[in-house]
KEPA-762440 format. One record per residue (C-alpha): chain; x, y negated, z; residue in one letter. Coordinates in nm, 3 decimals. Layout:
<atoms>
<atom c="A" u="X" v="Y" w="Z" r="A"/>
...
</atoms>
This chain:
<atoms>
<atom c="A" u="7.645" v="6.949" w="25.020" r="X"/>
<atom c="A" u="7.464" v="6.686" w="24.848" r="X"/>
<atom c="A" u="7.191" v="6.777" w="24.580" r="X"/>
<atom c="A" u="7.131" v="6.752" w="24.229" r="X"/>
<atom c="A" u="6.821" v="6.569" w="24.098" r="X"/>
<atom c="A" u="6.805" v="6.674" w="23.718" r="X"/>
<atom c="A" u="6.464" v="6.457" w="23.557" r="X"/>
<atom c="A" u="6.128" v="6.568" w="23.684" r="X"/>
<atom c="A" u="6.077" v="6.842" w="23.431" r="X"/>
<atom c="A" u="6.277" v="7.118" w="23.376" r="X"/>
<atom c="A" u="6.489" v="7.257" w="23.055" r="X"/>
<atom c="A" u="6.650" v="7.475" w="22.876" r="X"/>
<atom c="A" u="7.007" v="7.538" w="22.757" r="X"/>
<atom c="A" u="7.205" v="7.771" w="22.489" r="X"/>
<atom c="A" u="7.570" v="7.876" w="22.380" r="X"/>
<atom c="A" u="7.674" v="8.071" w="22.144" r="X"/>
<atom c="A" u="7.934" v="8.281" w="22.116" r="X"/>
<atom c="A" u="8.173" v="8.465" w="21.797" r="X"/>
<atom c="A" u="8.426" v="8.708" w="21.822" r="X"/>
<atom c="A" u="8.645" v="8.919" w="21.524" r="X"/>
<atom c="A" u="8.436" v="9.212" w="21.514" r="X"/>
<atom c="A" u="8.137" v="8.980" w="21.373" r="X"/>
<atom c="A" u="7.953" v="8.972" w="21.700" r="X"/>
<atom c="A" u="7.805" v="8.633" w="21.841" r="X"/>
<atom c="A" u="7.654" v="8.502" w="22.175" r="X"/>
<atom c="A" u="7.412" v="8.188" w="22.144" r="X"/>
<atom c="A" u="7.350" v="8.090" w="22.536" r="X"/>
<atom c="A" u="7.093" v="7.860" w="22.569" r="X"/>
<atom c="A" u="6.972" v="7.688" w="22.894" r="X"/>
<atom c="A" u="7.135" v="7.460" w="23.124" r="X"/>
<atom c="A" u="7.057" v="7.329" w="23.479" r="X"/>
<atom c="A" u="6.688" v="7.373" w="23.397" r="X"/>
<atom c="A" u="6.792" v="7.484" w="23.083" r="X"/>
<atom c="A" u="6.499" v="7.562" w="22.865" r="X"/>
<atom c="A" u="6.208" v="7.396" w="22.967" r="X"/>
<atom c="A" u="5.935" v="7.505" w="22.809" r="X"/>
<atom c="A" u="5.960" v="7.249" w="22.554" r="X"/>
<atom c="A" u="5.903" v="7.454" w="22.169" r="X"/>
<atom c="A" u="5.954" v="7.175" w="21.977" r="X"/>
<atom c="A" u="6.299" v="7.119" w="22.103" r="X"/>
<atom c="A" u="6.383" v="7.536" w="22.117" r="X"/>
<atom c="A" u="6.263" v="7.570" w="21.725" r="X"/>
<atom c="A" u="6.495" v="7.192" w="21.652" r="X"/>
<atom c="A" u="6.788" v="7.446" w="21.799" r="X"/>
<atom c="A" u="6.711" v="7.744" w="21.614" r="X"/>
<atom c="A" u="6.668" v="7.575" w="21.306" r="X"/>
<atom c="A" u="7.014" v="7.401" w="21.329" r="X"/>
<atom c="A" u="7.156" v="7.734" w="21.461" r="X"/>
<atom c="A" u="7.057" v="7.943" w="21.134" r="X"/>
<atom c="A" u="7.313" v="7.686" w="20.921" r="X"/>
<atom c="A" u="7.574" v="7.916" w="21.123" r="X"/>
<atom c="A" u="7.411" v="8.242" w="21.192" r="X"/>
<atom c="A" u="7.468" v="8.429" w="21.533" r="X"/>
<atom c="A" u="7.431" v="8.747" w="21.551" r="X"/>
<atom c="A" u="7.338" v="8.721" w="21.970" r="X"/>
<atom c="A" u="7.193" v="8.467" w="22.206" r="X"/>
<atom c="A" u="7.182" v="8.491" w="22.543" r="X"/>
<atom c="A" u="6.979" v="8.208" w="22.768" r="X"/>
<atom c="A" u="7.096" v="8.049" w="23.066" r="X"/>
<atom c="A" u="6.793" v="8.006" w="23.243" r="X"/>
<atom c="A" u="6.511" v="7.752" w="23.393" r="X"/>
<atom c="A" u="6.263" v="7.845" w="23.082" r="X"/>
<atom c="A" u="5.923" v="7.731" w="23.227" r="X"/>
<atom c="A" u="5.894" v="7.573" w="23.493" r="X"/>
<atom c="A" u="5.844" v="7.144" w="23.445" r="X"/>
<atom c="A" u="5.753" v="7.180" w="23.061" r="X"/>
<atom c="A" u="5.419" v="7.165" w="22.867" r="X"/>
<atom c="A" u="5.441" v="7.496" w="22.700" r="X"/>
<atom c="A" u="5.548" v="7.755" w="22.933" r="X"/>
<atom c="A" u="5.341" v="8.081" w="22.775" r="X"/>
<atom c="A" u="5.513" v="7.961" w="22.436" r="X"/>
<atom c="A" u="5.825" v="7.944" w="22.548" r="X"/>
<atom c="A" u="5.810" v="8.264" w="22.666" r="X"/>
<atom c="A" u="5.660" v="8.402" w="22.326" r="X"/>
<atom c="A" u="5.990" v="8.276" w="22.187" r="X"/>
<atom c="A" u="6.232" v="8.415" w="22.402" r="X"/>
<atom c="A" u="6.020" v="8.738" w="22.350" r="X"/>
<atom c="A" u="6.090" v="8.715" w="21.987" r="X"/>
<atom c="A" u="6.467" v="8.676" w="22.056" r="X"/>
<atom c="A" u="6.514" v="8.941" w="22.262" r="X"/>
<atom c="A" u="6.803" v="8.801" w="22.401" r="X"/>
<atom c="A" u="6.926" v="8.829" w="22.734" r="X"/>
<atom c="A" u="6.854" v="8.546" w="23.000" r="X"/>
<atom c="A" u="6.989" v="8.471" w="23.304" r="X"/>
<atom c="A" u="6.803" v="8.391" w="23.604" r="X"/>
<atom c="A" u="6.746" v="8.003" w="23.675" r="X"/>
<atom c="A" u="6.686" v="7.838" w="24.019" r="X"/>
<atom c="A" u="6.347" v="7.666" w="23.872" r="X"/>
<atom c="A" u="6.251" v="8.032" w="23.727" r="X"/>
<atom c="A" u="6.263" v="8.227" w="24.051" r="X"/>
<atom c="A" u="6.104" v="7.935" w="24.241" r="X"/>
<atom c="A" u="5.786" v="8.030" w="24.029" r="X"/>
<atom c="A" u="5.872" v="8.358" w="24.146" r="X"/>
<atom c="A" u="5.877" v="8.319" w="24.539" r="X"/>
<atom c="A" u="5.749" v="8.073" w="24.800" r="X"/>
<atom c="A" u="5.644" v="7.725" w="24.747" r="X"/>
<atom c="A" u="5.861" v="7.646" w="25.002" r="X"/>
<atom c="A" u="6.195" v="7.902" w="24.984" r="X"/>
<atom c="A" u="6.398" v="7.669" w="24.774" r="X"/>
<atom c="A" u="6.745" v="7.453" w="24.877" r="X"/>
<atom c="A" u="6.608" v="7.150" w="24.704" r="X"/>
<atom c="A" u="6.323" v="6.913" w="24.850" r="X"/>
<atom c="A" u="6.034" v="6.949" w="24.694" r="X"/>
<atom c="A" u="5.793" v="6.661" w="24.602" r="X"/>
<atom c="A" u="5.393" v="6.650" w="24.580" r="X"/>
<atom c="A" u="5.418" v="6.636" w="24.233" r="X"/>
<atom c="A" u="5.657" v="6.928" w="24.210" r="X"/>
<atom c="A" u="5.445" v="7.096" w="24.352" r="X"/>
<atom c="A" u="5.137" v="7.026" w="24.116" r="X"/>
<atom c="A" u="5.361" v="7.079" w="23.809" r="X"/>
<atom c="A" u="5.466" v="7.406" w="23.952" r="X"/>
<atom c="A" u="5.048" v="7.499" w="24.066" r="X"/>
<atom c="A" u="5.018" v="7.399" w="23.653" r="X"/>
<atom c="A" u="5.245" v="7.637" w="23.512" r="X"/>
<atom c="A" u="5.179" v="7.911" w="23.732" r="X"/>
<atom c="A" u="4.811" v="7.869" w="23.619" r="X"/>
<atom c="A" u="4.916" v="7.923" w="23.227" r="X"/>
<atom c="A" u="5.146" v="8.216" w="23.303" r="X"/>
<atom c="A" u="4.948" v="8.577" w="23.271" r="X"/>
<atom c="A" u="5.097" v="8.903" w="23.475" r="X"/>
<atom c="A" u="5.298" v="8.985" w="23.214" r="X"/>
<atom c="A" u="5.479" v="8.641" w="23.137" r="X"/>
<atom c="A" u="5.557" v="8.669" w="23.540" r="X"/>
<atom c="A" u="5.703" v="9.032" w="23.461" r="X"/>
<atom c="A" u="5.869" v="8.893" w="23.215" r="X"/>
<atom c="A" u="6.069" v="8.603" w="23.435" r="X"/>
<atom c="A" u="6.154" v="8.873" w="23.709" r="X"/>
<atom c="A" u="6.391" v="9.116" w="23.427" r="X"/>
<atom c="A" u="6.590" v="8.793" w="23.418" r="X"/>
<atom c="A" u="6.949" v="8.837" w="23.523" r="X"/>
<atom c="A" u="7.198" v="8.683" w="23.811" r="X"/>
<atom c="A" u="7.459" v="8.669" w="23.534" r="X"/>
<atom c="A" u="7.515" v="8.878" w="23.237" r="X"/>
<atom c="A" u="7.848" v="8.965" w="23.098" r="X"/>
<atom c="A" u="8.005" v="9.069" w="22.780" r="X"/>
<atom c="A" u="8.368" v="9.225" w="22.749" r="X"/>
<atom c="A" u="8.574" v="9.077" w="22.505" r="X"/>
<atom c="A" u="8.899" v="9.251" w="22.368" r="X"/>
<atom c="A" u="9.144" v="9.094" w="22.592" r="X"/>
<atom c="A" u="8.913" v="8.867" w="22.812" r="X"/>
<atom c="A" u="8.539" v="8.867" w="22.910" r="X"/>
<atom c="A" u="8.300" v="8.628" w="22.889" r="X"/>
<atom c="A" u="8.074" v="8.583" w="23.171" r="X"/>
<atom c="A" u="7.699" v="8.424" w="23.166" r="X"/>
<atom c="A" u="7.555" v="8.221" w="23.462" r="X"/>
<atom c="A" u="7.339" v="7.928" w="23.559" r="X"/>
<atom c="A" u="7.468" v="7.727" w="23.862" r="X"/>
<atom c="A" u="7.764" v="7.978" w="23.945" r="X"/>
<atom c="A" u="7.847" v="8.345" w="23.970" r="X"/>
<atom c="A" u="7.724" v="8.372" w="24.305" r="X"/>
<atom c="A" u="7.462" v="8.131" w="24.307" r="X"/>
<atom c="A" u="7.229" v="7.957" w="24.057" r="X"/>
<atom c="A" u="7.169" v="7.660" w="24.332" r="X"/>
<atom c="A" u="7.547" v="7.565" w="24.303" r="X"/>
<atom c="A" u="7.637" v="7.193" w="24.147" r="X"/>
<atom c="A" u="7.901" v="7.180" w="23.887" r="X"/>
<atom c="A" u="7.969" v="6.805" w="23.714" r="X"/>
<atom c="A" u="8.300" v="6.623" w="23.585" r="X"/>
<atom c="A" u="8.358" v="6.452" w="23.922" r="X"/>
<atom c="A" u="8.294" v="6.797" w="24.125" r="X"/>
<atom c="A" u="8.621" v="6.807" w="24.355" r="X"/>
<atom c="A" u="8.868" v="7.053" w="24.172" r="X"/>
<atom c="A" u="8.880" v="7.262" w="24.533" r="X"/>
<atom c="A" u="8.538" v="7.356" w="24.491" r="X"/>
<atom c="A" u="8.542" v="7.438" w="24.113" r="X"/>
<atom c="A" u="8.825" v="7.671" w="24.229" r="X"/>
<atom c="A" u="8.601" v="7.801" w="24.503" r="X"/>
<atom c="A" u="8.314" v="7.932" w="24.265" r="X"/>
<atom c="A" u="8.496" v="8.011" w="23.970" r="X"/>
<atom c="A" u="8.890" v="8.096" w="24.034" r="X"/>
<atom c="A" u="8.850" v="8.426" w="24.111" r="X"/>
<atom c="A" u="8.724" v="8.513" w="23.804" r="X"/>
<atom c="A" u="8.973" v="8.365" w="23.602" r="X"/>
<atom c="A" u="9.134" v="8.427" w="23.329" r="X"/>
<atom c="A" u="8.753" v="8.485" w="23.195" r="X"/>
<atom c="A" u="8.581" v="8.254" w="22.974" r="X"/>
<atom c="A" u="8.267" v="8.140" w="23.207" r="X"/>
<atom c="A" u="7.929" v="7.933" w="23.124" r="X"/>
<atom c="A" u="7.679" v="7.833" w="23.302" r="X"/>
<atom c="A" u="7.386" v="7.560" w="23.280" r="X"/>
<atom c="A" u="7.197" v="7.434" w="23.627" r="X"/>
<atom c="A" u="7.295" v="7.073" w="23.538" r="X"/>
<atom c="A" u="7.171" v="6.932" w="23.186" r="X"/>
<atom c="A" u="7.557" v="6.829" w="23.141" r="X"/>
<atom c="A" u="7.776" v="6.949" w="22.841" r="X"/>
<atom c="A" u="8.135" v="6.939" w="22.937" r="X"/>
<atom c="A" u="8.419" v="7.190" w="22.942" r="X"/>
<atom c="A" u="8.714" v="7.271" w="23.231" r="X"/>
<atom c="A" u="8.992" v="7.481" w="23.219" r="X"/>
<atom c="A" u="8.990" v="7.713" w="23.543" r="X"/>
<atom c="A" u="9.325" v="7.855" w="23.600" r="X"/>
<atom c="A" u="9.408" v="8.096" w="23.286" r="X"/>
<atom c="A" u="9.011" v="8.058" w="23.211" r="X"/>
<atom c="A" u="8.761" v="7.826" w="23.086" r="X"/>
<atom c="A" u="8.446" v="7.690" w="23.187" r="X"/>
<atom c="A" u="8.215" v="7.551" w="22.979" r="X"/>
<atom c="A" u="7.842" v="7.413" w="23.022" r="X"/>
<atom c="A" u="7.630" v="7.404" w="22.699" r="X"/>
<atom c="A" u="7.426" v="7.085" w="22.790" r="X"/>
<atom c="A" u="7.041" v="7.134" w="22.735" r="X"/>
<atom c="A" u="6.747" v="7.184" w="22.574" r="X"/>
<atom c="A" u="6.477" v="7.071" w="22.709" r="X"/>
<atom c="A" u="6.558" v="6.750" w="22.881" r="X"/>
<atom c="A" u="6.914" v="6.620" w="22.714" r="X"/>
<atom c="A" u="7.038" v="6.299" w="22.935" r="X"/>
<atom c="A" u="7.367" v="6.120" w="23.055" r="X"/>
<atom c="A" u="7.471" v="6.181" w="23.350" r="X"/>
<atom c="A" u="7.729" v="5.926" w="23.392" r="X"/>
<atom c="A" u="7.434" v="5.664" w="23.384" r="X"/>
<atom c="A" u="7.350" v="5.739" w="23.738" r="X"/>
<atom c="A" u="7.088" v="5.853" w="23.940" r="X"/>
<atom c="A" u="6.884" v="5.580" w="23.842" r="X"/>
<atom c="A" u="6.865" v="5.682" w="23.452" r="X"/>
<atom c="A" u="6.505" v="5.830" w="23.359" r="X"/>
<atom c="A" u="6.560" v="5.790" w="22.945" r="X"/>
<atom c="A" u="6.546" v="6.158" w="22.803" r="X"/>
<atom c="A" u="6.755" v="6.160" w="22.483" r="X"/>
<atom c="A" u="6.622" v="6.281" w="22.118" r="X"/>
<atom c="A" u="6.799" v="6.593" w="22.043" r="X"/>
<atom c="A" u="6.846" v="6.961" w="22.182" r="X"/>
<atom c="A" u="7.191" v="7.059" w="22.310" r="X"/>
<atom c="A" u="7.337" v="7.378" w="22.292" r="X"/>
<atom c="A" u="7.710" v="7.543" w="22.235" r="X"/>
<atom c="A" u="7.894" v="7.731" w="21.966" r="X"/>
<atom c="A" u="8.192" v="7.976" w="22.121" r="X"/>
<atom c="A" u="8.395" v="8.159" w="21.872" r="X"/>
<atom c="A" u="8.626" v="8.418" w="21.936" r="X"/>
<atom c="A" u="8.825" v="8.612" w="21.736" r="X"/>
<atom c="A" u="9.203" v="8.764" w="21.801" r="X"/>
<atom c="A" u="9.426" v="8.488" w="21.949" r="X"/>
<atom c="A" u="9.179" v="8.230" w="21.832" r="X"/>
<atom c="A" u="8.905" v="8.057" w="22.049" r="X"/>
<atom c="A" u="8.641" v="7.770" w="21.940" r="X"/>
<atom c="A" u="8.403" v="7.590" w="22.077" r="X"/>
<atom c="A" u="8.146" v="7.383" w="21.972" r="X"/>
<atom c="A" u="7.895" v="7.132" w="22.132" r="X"/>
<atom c="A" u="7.607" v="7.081" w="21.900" r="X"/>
<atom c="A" u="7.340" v="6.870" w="21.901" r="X"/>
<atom c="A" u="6.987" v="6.896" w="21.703" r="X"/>
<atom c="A" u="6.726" v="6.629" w="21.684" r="X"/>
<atom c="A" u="6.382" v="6.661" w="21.699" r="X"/>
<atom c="A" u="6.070" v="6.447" w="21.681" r="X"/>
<atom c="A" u="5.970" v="6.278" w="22.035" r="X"/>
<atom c="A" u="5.672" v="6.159" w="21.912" r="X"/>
<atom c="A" u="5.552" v="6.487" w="21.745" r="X"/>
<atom c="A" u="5.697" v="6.618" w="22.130" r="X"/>
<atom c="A" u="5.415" v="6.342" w="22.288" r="X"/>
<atom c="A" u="5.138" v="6.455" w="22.063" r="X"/>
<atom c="A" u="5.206" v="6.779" w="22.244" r="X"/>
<atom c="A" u="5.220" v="6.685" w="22.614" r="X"/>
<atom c="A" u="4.957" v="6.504" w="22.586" r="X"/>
<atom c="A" u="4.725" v="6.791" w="22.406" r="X"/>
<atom c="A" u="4.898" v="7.042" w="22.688" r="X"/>
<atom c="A" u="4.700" v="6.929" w="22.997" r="X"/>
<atom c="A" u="5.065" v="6.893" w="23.165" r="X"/>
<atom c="A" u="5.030" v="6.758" w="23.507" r="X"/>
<atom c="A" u="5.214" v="6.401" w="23.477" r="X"/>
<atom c="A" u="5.248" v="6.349" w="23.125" r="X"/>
<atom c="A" u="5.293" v="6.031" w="23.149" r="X"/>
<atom c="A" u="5.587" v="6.042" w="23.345" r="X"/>
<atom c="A" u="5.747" v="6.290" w="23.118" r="X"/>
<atom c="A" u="5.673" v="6.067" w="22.851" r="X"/>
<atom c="A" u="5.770" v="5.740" w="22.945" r="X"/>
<atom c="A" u="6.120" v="5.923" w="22.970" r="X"/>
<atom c="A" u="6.125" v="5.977" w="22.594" r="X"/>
<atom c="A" u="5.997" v="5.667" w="22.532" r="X"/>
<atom c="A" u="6.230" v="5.472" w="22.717" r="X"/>
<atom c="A" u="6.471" v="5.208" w="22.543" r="X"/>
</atoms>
């Protein structure tokens, strides 16, 4: 199965969700979905309070490959939100080496980095994350994940073969499913359900520009999912931020290969 190769550092992803008794999911966190980027998590929750939510949940990959890992946990502390568990989060969690993807030198530095900032706690704090989280809406259910249900390693994307989407996700249809894992915002119909992927965070890019495409765009991606009696919404949302105020920060972080990171906001 071939892999995916999101940019060097990792992100984070939201959705949010509304249904007719006035309660709301906000799901953040995509295929490295939050990536302990603050600047970009605040641009989000700052566009997010011109339509309050009374919920978020995250979909995962908060730390690992970003500059500000111990304040990105801080904020996710202060949410109190649920957050499902991310294939870059548990990697900080286990092995160096018990992971599907390769991993490269400087992986491997950038993971030594972050590991360094985290304290006990913070690591306590990744391992309460969930494999998915769920919510039970009247007449459906919505169900919270960050590659699949079975596996945060698995690859969803517009030109995934329809036989495999049915593979991971069919069985749980009719239910309204999300997930993250691949910094992509799109939406399928699976079956009498729906799929969507709120995009992300941290590192926002196109994927249709190839493999070859290291420009990280200027905004923070998330979702907006309504749902009320025989009425559902969704909403892709972007919020821009600052990249150079972002720099100022990698650069004043220490971050192993900041330049790399930001050459990727800087490029054209």
């Amino acid at each position: 199965m071939p892999q995916f190769k999101p940019p060097a550092n990792s992100t984070i992803e939201i959705a949010r969700f509304r249904w007719d008794v006035g309660v709301s999911t906000c799901e953040s966190l995509s295929s490295r979905t939050f990536t302990a980027t603050v600047s970009r998590f605040d641009a989000m929750l700052s566009d997010i309070r011109e339509a309050p939510v009374d919920k978020i949940v995250c979909l995962g990959d908060t730390v690992q490959g970003g500059p500000q890992p111990t304040e990105t946990i801080a904020r996710l502390r202060q949410l109190d939100c649920p957050v499902v568990m991310g294939n870059a989060d548990d990697w900080l969690l286990k092995n160096v080496d018990d992971t599907v993807e390769p991993v490269t030198p400087e992986q491997r530095e950038v993971r030594a980095w972050t590991l360094s900032k985290l304290s006990p706690k913070d690591l306590e704090f990744l391992r309460n994350y969930k494999p998915t989280v769920e919510v039970v809406l009247e007449g459906s259910r919505l169900l919270r994940f960050h590659g699949s249900p079975s596996s945060y390693d698995d690859i969803l994307l517009p030109d995934t073969p329809k036989e495999r989407w049915d593979e991971l996700l069919g069985e749980h249809s009719p239910a309204i499913m999300t997930g993250g894992h691949t910094h992509t915002q799109q939406v399928r119909r699976i079956r009498e359900g729906l799929f969507f992927n709120p995009g992300n965070i941290g590192v926002a890019y196109d994927y249709s520009a190839g493999g070859d495409n290291d420009h990280t765009d200027s905004w923070a991606e998330y979702a907006i999912l309504s749902y009320e009696e025989n009425h559902l919404g969704l909403e892709f949302r972007r919020a821009d931020y600052d990249p150079e105020a972002l720099i100022k920060i990698i650069r004043a972080s220490g971050w192993s290969h900041a330049d790399r990171m930001i050459k990727g906001y800087r490029t054209a």
